[in-house]
N, C-alpha and C positions, 0 to 999 in steps of 0.2 A: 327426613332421613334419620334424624337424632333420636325420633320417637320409636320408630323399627328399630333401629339399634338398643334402644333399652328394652323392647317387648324381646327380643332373640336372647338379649343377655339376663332377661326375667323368664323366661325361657327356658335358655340352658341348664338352670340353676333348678327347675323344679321339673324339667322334662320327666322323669321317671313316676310323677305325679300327674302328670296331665294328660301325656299322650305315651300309649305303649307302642312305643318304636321300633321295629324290626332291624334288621342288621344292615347297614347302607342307608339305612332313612333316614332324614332329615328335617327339620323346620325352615319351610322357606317366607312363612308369611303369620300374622299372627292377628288376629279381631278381635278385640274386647269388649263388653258392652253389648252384644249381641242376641235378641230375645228372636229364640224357636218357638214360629206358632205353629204347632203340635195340630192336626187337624183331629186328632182322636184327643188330645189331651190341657190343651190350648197351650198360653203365650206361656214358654218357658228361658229363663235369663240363663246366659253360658257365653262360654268362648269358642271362638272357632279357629281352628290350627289348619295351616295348607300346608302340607308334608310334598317331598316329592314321589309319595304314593298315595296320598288319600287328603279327606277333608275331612277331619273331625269335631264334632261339637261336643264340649263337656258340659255340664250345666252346674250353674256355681254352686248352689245349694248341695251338700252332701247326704239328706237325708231327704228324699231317697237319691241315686245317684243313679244319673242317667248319661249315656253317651248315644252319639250318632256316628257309625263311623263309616263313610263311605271312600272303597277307593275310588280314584282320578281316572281311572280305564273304564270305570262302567260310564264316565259322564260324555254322552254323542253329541250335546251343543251348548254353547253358552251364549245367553240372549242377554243383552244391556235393556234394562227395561229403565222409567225416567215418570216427573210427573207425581202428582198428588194420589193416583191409584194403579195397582199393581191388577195382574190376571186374575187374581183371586182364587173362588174354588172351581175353576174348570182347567185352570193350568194343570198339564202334565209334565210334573219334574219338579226337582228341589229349587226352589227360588228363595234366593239368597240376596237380599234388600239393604244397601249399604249406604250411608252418606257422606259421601266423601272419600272415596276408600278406595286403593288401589286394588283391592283383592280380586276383582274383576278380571281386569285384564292378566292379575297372577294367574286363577284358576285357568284361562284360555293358554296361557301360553304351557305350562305343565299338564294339561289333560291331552294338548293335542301333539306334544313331543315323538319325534317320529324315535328317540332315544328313549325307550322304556324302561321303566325303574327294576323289571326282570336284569339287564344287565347294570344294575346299580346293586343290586340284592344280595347282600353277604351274605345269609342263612346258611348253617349247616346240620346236616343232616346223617348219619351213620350208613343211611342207605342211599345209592346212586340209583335216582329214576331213572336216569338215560340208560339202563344198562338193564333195565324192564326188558324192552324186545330185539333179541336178536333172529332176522329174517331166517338165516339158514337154522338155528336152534329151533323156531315154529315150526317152520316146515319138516324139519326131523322129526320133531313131536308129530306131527299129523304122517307120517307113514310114509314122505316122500323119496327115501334112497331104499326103499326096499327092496329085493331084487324081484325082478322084471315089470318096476315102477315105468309107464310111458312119460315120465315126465322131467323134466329137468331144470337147472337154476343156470339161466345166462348173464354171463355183465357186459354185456352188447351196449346197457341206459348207463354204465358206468360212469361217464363223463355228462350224462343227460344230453347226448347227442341224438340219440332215437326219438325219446320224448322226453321233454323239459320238467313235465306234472309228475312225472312216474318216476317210483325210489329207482336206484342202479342194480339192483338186480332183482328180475323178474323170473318166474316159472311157466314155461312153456314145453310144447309136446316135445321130444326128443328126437323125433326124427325130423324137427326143422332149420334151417339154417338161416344165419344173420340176414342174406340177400333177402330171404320171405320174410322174414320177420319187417325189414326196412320197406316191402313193399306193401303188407298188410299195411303198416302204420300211416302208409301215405293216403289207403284208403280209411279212415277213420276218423272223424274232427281231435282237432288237436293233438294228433298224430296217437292216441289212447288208443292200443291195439287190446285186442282180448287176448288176456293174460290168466295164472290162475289164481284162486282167493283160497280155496276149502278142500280137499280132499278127502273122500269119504273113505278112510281106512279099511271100511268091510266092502264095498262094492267098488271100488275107484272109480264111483259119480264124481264131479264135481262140479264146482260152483267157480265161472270165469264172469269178470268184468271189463269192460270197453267202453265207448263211446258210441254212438252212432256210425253207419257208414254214409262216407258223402256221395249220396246216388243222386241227389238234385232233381230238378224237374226234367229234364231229359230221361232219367231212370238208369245213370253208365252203371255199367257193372266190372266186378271187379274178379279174375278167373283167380287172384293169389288170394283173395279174403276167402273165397270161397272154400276155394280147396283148403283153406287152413282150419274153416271153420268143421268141415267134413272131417281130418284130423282129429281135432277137438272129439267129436263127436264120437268117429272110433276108438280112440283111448279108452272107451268104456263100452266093452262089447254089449252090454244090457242095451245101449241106446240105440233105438230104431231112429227117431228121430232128436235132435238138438232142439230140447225149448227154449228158445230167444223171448223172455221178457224185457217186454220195451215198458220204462216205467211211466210214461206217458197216455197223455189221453190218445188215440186213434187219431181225432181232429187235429192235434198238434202236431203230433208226428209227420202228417200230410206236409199240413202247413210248414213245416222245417226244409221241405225240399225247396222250398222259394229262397232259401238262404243258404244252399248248397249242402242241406242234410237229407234226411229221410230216416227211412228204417228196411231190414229185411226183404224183399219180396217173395213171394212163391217161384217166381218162373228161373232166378236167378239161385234161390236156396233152397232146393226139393226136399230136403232131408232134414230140413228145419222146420218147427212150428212156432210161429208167432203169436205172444198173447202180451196184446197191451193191459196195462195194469192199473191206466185210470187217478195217478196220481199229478194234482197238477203244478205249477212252476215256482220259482222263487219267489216272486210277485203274488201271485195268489197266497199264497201264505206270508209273507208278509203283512196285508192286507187283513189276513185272520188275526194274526198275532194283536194287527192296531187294533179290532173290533174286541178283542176280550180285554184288552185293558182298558177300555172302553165303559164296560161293564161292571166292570172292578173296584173303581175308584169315578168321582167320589165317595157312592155309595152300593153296596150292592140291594139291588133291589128287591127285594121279597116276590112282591106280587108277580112281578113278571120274570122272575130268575130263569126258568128254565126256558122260555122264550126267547130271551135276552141271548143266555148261551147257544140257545141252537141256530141264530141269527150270525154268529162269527164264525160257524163253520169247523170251529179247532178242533171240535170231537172227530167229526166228519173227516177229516183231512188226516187225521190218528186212527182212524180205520180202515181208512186203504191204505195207508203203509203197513200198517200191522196185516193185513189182508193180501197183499202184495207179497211181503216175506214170510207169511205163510204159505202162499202156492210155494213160493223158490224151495222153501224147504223139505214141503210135503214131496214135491217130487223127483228132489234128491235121495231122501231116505225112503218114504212107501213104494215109488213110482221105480228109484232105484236108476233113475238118466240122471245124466250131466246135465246142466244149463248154463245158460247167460244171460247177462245181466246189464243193461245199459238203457241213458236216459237219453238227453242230447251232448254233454260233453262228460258225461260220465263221472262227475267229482260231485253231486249232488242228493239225487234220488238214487244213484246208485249205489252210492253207501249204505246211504239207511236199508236199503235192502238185502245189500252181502251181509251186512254184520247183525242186522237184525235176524236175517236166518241162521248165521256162525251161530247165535246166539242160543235160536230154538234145536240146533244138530248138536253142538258141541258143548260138551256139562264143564268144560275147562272155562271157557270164556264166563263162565258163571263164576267163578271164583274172583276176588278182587284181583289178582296178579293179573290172571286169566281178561278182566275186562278191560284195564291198561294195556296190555297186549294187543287188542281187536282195536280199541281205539286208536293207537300207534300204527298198526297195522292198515286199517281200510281207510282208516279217515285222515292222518298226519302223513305218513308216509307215499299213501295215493292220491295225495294232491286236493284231498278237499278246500275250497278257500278262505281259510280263516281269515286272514285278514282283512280280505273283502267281503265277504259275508257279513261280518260282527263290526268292520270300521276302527280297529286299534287305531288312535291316534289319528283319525282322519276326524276334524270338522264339518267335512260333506255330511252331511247328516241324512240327505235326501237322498243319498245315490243311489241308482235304484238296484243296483248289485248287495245289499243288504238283505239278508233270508235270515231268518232261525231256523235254519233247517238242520243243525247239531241238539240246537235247544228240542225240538221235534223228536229228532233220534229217542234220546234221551227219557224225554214224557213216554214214547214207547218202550221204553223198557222198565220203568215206573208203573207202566202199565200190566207190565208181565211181572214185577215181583209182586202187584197187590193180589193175583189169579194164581198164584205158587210163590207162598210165602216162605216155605221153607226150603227153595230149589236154587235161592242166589245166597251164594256169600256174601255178600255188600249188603250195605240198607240206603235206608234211602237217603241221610244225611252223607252219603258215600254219592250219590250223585248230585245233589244240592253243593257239594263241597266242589263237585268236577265243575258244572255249571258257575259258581261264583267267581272261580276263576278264570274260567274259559273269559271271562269280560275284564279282571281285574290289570292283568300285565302285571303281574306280582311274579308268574313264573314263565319260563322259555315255551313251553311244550307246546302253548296256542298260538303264538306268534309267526306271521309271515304265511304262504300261501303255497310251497311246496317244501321239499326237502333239497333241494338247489337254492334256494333264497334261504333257508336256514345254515345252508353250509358255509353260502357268500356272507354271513352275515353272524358267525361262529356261534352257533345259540347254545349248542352245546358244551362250548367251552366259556362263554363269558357269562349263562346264564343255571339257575336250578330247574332239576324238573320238578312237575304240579305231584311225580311218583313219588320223590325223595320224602317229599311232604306227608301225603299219604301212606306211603308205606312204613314212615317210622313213629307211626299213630295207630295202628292196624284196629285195635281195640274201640278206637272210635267209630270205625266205619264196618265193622264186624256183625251180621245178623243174627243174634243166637241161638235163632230155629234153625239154622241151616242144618241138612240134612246131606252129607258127603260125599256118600255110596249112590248119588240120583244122577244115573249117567243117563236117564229115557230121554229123547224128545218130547221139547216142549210146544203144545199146540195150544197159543192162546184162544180167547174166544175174540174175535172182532166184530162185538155185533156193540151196538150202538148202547144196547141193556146194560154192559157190562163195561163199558168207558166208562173215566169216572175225570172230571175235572181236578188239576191236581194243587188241590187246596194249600198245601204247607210248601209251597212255592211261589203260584202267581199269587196267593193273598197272602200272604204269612206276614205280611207287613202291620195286618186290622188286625188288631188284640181284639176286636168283637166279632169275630168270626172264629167262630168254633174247626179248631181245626184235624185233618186227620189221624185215627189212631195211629201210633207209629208203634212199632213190635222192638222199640230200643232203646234203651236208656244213655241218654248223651252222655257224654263225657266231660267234665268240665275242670279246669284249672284255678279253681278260685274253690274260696269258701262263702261267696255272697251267691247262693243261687242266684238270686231277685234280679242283681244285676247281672248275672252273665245273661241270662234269660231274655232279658229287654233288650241286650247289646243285639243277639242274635237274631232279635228279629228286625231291627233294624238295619245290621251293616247288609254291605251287598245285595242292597236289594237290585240287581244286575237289570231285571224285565218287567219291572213293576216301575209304575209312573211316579204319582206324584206322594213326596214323603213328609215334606210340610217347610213355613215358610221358616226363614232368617232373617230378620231385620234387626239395623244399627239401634240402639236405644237413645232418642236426640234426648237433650238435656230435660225439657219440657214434658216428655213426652208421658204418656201413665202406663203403665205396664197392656201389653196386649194391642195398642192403640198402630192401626197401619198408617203411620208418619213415616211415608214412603218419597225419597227425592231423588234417589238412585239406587241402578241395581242390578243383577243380573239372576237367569233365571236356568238352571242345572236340567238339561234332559235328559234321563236317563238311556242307556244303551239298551239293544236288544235283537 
């Protein structure tokens, strides 16, 4: 105890030298003696600092001056590892080799705090991220009070008594009332009624999402979903028929009725067309995501790279999404009908698909405000589940409710700025930046799993948003070929030619991997390029595996030497 007490008070005294501390951060734990084996760089001597946001390693040596600094939200498990040899090089994750040390059990109990350092975070900012999207302000923007608009804003979900997932107020046809509304949602999984997402100002097509309806293996049908859906459908004189993309494989969808779902039918929705979209589940991509890191590290391999890659599927699985919210879009605008949108609980694949089409219809959500907005919008607001998805502060490291199906999103629109480089505001360091914190818990805006458990749980008021951040940096995340006046539709290509794996993400970690041109000059706060450089490629690395070891340095021991007696071993999230 006497010995931590003089590392804190050794510490305090040089903190503005050791570890750059954010506002509410603290030092909770302190290693000294501690040699990083660098797997690109070998055994390097430093300290290591446990904050109640991150684990930093400085390395003693000032010339050249290197830091590690990872926050505590990206870490999904922590293994006690024992014994004369450690995992070596097939471990996935930071393994961090101690003897004697309580740092172990430190880093387990601050990584998996259900109390997030988002509400510990003093940071201030001149701009208020929470005040990015206001619902009824979008929907004015997109053309909804004009007159003899079909459509309207209810707070029927005010209290989240309609549905629990869904923000409090919703967009629905005009001429329907509360009683339809509460009897649609009883026909729907998790009571996720079709609602609207897009309005197409020149045609009033639109773009509605839902959930499944629960028809089960009996086939019941439902005469209030129906006729609501018909509704729907008239809103938009152009539409002969309501295309229902179910974003599911066909097989699946069947198979859903043994569990009290299904999809559409012909006999029960004549005025509807059904087209599954072939995208498949959390688990499946889960499963892709483990296969490319896979590949990644420890080495990438030459000879068989492209094999390797097309063996995890990630291209493949980034092309029917992209392929998906092409149809949705192509025939809102060419086609000129309304559709919908739903997977089996509707907070998933349907996302990526509304927003990935908002994205191709609407030249607004291309602008940075504009892309905060969509993601507030389809993805926070309607219940996508972050905090089950991504595991904040959950230990389960195995559960099988973990998807990167945000991170997914995401690489698709990565996708569409490298095929129209001058049609996004943002760059790409503008979504690297969304991503690192989507895992860090640094700010409010990812945390929890609707906007009912954000409100029980004041995120707005105890915590910042990841906007405040971003928006009072603009200059950082700014593309300079953006080109203003490009209000066209945008039609990616998704063909497999034209995927590109996205190098200055999942690898950006390997300094020997040549990485993507990028059309932007970073922005940096220092005057040591060299080191802000290294720092970056190092911190948050959120979806990449393994970053390299940390062992105690025993007295005996010669620099680099794995005199390994205790320890534990860092997985990274993803």
């Amino acid at each position: 105890m006497e010995e931590a007490n003089w590392d804190l008070s050794y510490f305090q005294a040089h903190q503005t030298e050791e570890v750059p501390l954010l506002e509410g951060e603290d030092v909770k734990s302190i290693e000294k003696d501690v040699i990083y084996i660098c797997p690109f760089n070998g055994p390097i001597k430093g300290m290591v600092f446990i904050t109640n946001y991150r684990l930093f390693f400085r390395r003693i040596e000032l010339d050249p001056t290197m830091t590690l600094d990872v926050p505590l939200g990206v870490i999904s498990r922590v293994e006690k590892i024992g014994g004369q040899s450690s995992r070596g090089e097939n471990s996935y994750g930071l393994e961090i080799t101690l003897q004697y040390s309580d740092l172990g059990p430190i880093i387990t109990f601050f990584c998996f705090l259900q109390q997030f350092f988002a509400f510990e975070n003093r940071e201030q900012y001149y701009e208020d991220g929470w005040k990015v999207y206001e619902p009824i302000d979008e929907f004015k923007r997109q053309g909804l009070f004009k007159e003899k608009c079909k459509w309207k804003i209810t707070n029927i979900n005010q209290k989240y008594e309609l549905c629990d997932t869904y923000p409090p107020f919703l967009v629905v046809p005009i001429n329907v009332n509360s009683d339809d509304l509460r009897k649609v949602s009883a026909f729907r999984s998790k009571a996720r009624l079709p609602v609207l997402s897009w309005i197409n100002p020149e045609n009033q097509a639109v773009i509605i999402r839902c959930s499944q309806p629960l028809v089960g293996m009996s086939g019941k049908r439902n005469k209030d979903d129906e006729k609501y859906l018909d509704i729907i459908r008239e809103s938009n004189g152009q539409t002969q028929k309501l295309t229902i993309f179910d974003a599911r494989p066909s097989v699946n969808a069947v198979a859903n009725k043994a569990t009290g779902g299904g999809y559409e039918g012909d006999d029960a929705y004549q005025k509807a067309e059904l087209v599954f979209l072939d995208i498949h589940n959390i688990h499946v991509m889960r499963e892709s995501l483990r296969k490319l890191k896979d590949i990644v590290y420890p080495t990438v391999e030459e000879s068989h790279w492209l094999s390797s890659l097309e063996s995890t599927h990630w291209l493949e699985h980034i092309k029917f999404v992209l392929t998906g919210a092409i149809q949705v879009a192509d025939k809102v605008s060419s086609g000129k009908n309304s559709v919908l949108v739903h997977c089996s609980d509707g907070w998933d694949r349907t996302a990526q698909l509304t927003s990935l089409a908002m994205l191709m219809l609407d030249s607004y959500y291309r602008t940075i405000r504009g892309f905060e907005v969509l993601i507030e919008k389809e993805w926070i607001s309607f219940g996508h589940k972050f905090a089950m998805r991504i595991g904040h502060g959950d230990k389960n490291h195995a559960d099988a409710d973990r998807s990167p199906i945000f991170l997914q999103f995401i690489d698709c629109v990565w996708q569409m700025t490298k095929q129209f480089p001058t049609a996004f505001q943002f760059n790409e360091h503008f979504l690297i930046t969304i991503l690192d914190h989507l895992y860090s818990c640094r700010f409010g805006t990812f945390l929890y799993n609707c906007e009912q458990q954000r409100l029980k749980e004041e995120v707005r008021k105890g915590t910042v948003s990841l906007w405040s951040y971003t928006n009072s940096e603009l200059e950082k995340y700014t593309n300079p070929f953006y080109t203003k006046d490009q209000h066209n539709v945008l039609y990616p290509v998704a063909s497999m030619r034209h995927l590109e794996l996205w190098v200055n993400y999942y690898i950006r970690w390997n300094p020997w991997i040549r990485r993507q041109v990028m059309i932007i000059n970073f922005y940096f706060h220092t005057d040591n390029t060299t080191d802000i450089a290294l720092t970056t490629e190092l911190q948050d690395s959120t979806c990449l595996s393994h970053i390299g070891t940390l062992s105690s340095k025993a007295d005996t021991a010669a620099l680099g030497e794995r005199c390994i007696t205790e320890g534990v071993i860092l997985w990274m999230r993803c």
